[in-house]
N, C-alpha and C positions, 0 to 999 in steps of 0.2 A: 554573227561573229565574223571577225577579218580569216579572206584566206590567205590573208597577205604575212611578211616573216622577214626578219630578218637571217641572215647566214654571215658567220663569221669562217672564211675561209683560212688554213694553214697552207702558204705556199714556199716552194723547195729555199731551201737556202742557196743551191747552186745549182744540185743535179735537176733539169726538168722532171727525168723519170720518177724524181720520190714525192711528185704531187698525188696526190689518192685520188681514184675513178669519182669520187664522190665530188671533189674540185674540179672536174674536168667536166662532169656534168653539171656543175652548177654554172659555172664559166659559159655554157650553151645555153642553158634556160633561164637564168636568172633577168630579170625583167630588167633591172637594172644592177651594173658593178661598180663598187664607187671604189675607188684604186688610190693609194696613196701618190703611186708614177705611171698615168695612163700609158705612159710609152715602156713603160716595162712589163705590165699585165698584157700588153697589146704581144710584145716580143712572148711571154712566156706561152701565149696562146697559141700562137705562132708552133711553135717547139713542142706546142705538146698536139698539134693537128686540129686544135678543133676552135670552131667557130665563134666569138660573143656574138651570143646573142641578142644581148638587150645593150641599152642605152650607155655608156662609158662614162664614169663621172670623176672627177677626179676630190679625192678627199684627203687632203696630208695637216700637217698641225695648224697652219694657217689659217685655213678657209674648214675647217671643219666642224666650228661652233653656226655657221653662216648656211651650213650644208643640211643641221639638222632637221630644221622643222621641213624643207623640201622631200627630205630621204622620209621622214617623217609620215607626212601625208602621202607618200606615195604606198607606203604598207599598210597606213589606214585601209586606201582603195583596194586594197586589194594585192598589190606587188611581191614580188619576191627580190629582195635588195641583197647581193652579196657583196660583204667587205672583203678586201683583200690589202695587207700592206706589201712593202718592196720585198720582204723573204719573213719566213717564218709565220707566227700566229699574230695577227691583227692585236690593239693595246697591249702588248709587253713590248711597253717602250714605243709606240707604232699608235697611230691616230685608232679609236673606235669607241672610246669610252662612253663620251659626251652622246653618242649617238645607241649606246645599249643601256645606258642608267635612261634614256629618252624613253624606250621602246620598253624598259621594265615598268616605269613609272606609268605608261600607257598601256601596260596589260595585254601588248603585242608578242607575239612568240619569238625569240632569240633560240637560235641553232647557235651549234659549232660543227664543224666543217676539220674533224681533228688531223693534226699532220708536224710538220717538222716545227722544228722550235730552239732557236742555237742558245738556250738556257740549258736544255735540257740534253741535247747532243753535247756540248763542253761537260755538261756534268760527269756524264758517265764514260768519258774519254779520258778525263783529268786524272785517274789512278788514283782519288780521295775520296773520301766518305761521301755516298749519296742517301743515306738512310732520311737525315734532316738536313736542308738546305734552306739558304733564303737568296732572295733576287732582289738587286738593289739598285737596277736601271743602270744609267749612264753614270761614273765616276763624277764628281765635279768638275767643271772645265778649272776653275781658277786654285792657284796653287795655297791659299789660307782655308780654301771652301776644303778643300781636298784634304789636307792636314786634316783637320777639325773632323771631318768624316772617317778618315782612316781611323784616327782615333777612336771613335764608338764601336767598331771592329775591334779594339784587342782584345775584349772578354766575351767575343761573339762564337758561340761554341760550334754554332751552326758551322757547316762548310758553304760558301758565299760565293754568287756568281755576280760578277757585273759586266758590262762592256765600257772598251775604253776606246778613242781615236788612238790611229796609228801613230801619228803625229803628237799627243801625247803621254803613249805609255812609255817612253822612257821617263819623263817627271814622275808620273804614277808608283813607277816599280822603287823609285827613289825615296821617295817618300813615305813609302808601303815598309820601306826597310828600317828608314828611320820613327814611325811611330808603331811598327807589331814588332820589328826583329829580323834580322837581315836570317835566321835562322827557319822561319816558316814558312812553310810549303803552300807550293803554291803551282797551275798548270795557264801558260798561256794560248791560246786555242785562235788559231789564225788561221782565216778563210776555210772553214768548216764544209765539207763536202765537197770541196770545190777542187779543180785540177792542185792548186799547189797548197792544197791542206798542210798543217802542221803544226801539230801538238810539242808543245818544249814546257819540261817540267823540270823542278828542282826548289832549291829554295828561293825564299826573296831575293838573296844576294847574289846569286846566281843568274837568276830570271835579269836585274835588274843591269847587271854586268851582259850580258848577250843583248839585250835592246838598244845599248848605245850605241849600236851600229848604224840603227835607222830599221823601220819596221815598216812592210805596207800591210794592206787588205785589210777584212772585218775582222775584229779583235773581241774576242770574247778571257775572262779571266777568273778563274775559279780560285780562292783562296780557302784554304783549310782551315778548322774551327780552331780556338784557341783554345788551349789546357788550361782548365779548372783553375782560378787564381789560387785557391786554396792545397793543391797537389803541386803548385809550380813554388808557391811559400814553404813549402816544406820540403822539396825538393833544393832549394836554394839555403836552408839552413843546413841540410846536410851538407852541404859543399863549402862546406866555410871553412870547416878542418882544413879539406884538401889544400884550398888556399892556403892557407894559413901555413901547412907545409914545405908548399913551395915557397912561402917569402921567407922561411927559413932557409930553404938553401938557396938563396941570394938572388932570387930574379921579385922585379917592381911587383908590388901587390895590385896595381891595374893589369900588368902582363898576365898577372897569375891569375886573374879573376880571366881574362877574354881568352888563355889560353883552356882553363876550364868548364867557360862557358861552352867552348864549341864545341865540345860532345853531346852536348843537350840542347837539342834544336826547341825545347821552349822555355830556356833561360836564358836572359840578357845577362849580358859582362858588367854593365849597370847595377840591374839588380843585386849580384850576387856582390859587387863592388861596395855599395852600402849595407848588405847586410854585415859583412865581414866588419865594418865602419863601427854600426850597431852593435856587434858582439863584442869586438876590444872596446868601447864603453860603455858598456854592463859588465865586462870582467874587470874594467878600472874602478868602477862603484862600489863595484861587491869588495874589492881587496882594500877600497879607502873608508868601508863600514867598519865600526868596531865590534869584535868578536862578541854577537849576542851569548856566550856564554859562560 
């Protein structure tokens, strides 16, 4: 049997210090490193005092299906191959996939190398629920793709991490407002560990109103799960009164419904706008039936 292994290394998101003794010695011993940015694995080693040892290769999305049977047959022989991408855990979102379903299917032994992970730093930073989450890679670049994805999010109860470019999380936050509700929470998480870290929380509407300004650094974004369609319909039938009150004493029944809405961060002025719709014709129906008795 091979002594050879793959290792999948977790490297810092910014601070060198928070790589683990166990990345630092594998970073020395490992026969070969295949790096998603040889010149940033090279920089981190640097930083953290200690030597590659072995052969540098570089493996990013491109050349990584091209990279496998090499990386491959070198663990046959014998090898100890560690991955590393540019920060955090190797495949979340970060080239290693193609290269550990390789090395499963070949009955080679896959490590982990555990350590920082800006999925899971955003998580428990964000002030929202971490019991059940899910990760949903990079946002869509293009803005129908993006819709359409927001979308499958509104009845997602889970709390939701994804990453976005800097350059397009203000479309993101816009968009995020217009298909869940400019009312739900949400925590944007920029350059995580790093000297100008900074966490800004609030709602969609809010988040999305302070990114107009122009945003830089690694962007991470936690969205909070959505309430029970069935507790937010019944919540919205109760609110119909209210309405219903106010357009008695003379303000617009859209006014009354958005000025209603926003005490309850997960009712739309929408929603409760057609309910009230719904209710005055069913109480038009009921009074144009003849008295069954």
């Amino acid at each position: 049997m091979t002594t050879g292994r793959l290792l999948l290394g977790a490297t810092p998101l910014g601070q060198p210090a928070d790589a683990s003794p166990r990345l630092i010695q594998a970073l020395a011993e490992a026969d070969v490193v295949a790096a998603e940015d040889t010149r940033r694995v090279r920089n981190l080693a640097k930083a953290l005092d200690v030597q590659i040892g072995g052969r540098v290769l570089s493996l990013f999305d491109r050349v990584e299906a091209t990279r496998v049977a090499t990386l491959l047959d070198a663990i046959e022989a014998g090898a100890t191959v560690l991955v590393v991408s540019d920060a955090g855990m190797p495949m979340i979102s970060d080239p290693g996939y193609r290269l550990v379903t390789a090395c499963v299917a070949a009955d080679l032994p896959v490590q982990c190398l555990p350590g920082p992970s800006a999925v899971t730093t955003a998580l428990v930073v964000s002030g929202l629920p971490a019991e059940k989450f899910c990760f949903e890679g990079f946002a869509p670049r293009r803005g129908s793709a993006r819709r359409t994805w927001l979308a499958t999010l509104a009845d997602e109860r889970r709390t939701c991490v994804f990453f976005e470019s800097p350059r397009r999380l203000a479309a993101c936050l816009r968009d995020a407002v217009d298909q869940l509700g400019g009312a739900r929470q949400a925590a944007v998480c920029r350059e995580l560990t790093k000297t100008h870290e900074e966490v800004i929380r609030g709602s969609l509407e809010e988040l999305a109103a302070w990114s107009t300004g122009g945003v830089l650094g690694e962007i991470t974004v936690v969205l909070a799960g959505a309430t029970p369609r069935s507790d937010v319909s019944t919540l919205v039938a109760d609110l119909v009164d209210e309405v219903e009150n106010l357009v008695t004493g003379g303000i617009r029944i859209k006014d009354a419904c958005s000025h209603v809405a926003a005490g309850y961060p997960e009712v739309r002025s929408r929603q409760l706008y057609e309910a009230v719709l719904t209710s005055r014709r069913a109480q038009q129906s009921d009074e144009g039936e003849p008295d069954p008795g």
